[in-house]
C-alpha positions in Angstrom: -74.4 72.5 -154.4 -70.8 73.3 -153.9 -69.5 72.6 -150.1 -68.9 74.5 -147.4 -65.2 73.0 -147.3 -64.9 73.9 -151.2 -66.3 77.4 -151.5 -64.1 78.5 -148.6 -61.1 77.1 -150.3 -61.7 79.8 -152.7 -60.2 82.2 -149.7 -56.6 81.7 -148.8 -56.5 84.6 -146.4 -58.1 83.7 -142.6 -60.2 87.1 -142.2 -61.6 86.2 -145.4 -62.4 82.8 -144.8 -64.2 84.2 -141.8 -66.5 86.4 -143.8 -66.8 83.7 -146.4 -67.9 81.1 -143.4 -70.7 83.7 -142.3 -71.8 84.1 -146.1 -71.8 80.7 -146.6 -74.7 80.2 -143.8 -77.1 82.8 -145.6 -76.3 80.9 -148.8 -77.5 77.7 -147.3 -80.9 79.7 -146.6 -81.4 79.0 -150.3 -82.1 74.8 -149.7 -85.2 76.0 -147.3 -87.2 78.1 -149.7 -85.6 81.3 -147.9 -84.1 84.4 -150.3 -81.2 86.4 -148.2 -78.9 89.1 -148.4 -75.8 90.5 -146.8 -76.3 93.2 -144.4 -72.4 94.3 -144.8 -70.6 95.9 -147.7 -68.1 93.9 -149.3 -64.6 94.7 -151.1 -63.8 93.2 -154.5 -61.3 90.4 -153.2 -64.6 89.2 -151.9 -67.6 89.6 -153.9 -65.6 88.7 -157.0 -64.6 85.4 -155.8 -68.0 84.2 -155.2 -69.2 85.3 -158.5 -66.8 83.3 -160.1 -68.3 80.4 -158.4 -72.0 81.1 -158.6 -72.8 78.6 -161.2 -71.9 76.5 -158.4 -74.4 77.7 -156.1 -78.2 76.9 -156.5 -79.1 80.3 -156.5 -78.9 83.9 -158.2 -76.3 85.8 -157.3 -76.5 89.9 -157.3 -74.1 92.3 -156.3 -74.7 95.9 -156.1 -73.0 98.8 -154.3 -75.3 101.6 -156.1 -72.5 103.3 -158.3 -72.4 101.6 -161.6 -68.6 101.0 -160.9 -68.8 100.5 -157.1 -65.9 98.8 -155.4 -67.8 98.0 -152.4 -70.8 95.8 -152.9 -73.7 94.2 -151.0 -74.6 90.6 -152.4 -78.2 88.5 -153.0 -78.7 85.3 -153.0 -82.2 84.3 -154.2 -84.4 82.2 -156.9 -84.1 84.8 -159.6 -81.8 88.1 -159.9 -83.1 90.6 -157.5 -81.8 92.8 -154.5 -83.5 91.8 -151.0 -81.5 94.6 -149.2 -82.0 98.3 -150.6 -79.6 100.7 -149.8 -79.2 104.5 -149.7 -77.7 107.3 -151.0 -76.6 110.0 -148.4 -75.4 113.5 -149.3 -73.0 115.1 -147.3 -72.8 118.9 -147.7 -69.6 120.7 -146.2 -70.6 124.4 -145.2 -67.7 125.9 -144.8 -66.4 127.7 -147.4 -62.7 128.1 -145.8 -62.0 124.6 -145.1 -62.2 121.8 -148.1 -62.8 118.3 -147.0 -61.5 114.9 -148.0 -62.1 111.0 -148.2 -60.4 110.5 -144.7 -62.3 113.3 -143.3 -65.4 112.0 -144.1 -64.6 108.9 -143.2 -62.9 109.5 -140.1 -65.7 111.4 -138.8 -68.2 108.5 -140.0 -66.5 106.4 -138.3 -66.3 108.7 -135.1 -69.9 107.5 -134.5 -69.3 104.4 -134.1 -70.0 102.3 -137.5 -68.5 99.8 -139.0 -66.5 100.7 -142.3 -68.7 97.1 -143.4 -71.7 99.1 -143.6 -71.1 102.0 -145.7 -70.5 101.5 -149.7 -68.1 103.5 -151.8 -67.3 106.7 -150.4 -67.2 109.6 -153.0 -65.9 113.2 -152.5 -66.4 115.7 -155.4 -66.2 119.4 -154.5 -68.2 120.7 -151.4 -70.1 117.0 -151.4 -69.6 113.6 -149.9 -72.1 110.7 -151.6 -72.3 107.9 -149.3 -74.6 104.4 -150.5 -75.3 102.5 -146.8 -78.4 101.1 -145.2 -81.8 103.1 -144.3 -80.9 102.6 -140.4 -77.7 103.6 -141.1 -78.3 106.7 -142.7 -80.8 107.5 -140.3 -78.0 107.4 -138.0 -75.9 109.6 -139.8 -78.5 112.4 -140.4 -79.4 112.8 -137.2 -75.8 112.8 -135.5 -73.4 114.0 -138.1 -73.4 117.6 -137.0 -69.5 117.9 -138.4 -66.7 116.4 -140.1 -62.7 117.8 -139.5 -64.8 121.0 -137.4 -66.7 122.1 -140.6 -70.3 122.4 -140.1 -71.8 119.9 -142.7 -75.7 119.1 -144.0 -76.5 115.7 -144.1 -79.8 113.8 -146.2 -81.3 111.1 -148.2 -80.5 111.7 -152.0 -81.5 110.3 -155.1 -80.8 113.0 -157.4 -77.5 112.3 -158.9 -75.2 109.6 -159.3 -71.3 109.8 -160.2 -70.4 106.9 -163.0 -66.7 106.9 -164.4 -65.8 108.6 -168.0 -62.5 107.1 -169.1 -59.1 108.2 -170.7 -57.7 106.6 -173.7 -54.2 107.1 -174.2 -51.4 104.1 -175.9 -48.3 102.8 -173.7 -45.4 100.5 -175.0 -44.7 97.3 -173.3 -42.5 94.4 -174.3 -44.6 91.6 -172.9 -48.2 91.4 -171.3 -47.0 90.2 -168.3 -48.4 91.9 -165.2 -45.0 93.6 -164.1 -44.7 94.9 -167.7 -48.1 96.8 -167.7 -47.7 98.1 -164.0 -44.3 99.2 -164.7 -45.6 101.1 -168.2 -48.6 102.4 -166.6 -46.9 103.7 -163.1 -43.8 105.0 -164.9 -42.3 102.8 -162.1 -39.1 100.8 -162.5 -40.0 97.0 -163.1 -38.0 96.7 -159.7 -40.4 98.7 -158.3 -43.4 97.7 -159.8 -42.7 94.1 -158.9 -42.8 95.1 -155.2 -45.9 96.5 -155.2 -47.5 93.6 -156.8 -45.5 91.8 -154.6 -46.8 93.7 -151.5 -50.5 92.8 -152.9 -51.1 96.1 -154.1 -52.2 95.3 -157.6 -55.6 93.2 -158.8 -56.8 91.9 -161.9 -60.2 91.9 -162.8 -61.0 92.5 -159.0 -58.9 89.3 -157.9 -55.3 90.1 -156.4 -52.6 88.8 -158.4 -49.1 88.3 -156.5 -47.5 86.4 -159.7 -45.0 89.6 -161.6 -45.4 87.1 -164.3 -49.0 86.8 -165.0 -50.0 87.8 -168.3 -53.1 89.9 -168.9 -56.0 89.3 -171.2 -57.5 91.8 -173.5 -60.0 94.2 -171.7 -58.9 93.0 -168.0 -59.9 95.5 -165.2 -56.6 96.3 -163.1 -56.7 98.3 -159.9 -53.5 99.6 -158.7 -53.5 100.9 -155.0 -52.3 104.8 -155.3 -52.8 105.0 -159.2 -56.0 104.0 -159.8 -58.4 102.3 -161.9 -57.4 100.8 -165.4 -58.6 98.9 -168.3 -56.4 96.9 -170.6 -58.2 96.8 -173.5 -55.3 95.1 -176.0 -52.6 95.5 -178.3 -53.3 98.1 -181.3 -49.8 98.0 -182.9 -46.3 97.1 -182.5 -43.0 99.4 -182.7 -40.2 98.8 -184.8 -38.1 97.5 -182.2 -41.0 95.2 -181.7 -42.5 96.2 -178.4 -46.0 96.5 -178.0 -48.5 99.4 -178.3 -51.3 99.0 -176.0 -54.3 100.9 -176.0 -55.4 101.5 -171.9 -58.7 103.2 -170.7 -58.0 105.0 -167.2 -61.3 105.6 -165.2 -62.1 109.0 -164.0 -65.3 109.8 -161.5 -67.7 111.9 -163.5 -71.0 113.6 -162.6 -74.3 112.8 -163.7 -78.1 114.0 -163.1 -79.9 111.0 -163.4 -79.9 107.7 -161.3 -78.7 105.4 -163.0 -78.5 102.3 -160.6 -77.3 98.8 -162.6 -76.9 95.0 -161.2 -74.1 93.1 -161.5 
């Protein structure tokens, strides 16, 4: 069993060392027979770091956010792979018809009543709809006080009728090296000046993990998130140009609609 001292070396930041010291406690729950969960959300620069450690733990680790592609995730820690903490999907209908609403005005108003952005999942925002994945005393919360968001009148319930999963966009992009700054500065149509500033800045992560190094050189079908751009895959070299530069084949993600439920553990 890994240490408290070395699994919270995995955290360089001191507000994540802070979450990582309270996870670290239900993980110890493990050595007395108990399964546990967390009862807060967590963003990728955390969840990811502990699953690249879990073979270190004596324990199963699941994290699950209830989008196939969440961001946001709620983690298990038990004898076998399982979720000990079920969340909920909320629908949230805007009524007005004169008035469209977005991501920070559902949020905003969410957090009007008083919750904390750690227990509410991925927010999603397609047409006249909010989906919302949080705890069942949370969204009891919500249903009966949400009333409106930004003035609009809005509808508020449990769902479990329809889930959004991403589709993706294939398209090629020319690069001269693999190194992160090449890729960010190809896909962003950003100067490499540029692009290194917002890697820089901490703006960019790889497979979930931020990545400050402009030189860091990316692996075939690595996951990189780039604040203001979006969600990419770099799924590898198909080609090369005459002049020698590469041809890389990216996959961009793109929220898509879909009837059924299709909730998966990761």
């Amino acid at each position: 069993m890994i240490t408290k001292k070395e699994f919270l070396d995995y955290f360089e930041k001191d507000d994540e060392k802070t979450i990582a010291t309270n996870i670290f406690e239900k993980i110890k729950l493990i050595d007395y027979g108990v399964n546990t969960s967390t009862d807060y959300f967590y963003p990728p620069n955390i969840w990811s770091k502990i699953l690249v450690i879990k073979s270190k733990l004596n324990c199963q680790v699941t994290t699950y956010g209830y989008f196939a592609e969440s961001e946001r995730r709620v983690i298990s820690f038990t004898e076998v792979s399982e979720e000990l903490n079920p969340i909920q999907l909320i629908r949230i209908k805007n009524l007005s018809k004169f008035k469209e609403l977005t991501h920070k005005d559902y949020l905003g108003a969410l957090m009007g009543l008083g919750l904390k952005r750690e227990k509410m999942g991925d927010l999603i925002v397609k047409d006249n709809f909010c989906y919302l994945p949080t705890f069942q005393e949370i969204g009891d919360i919500i249903i009966n006080e949400l009333k409106t968001v930004g003035k609009n009148p809005v509808e508020v319930e449990f769902s479990s009728e329809s889930n959004i999963e991403y589709k993706f966009e294939e398209y090629e992009i020319l690069i001269a090296s693999n190194r992160l700054d090449a890729l960010i500065s190809s896909i962003t149509k950003l100067s490499r000046e540029d692009s290194v500033k917002i890697i820089e800045k901490g703006e960019v992560s790889v497979n979930y993990l931020e990545i400050k190094e402009k030189s860091f050189e990316i692996k075939d079908e690595s996951r990189i998130s780039i604040k203001g751009f979006g969600k990419f895959t770099f799924v590898g070299i198909v080609g090369k140009t005459k002049k020698d530069k590469m041809k890389v084949l990216v996959k961009k993600f793109i929220w898509i609609w879909n009837k059924k439920l299709t909730h998966k553990l990761k």
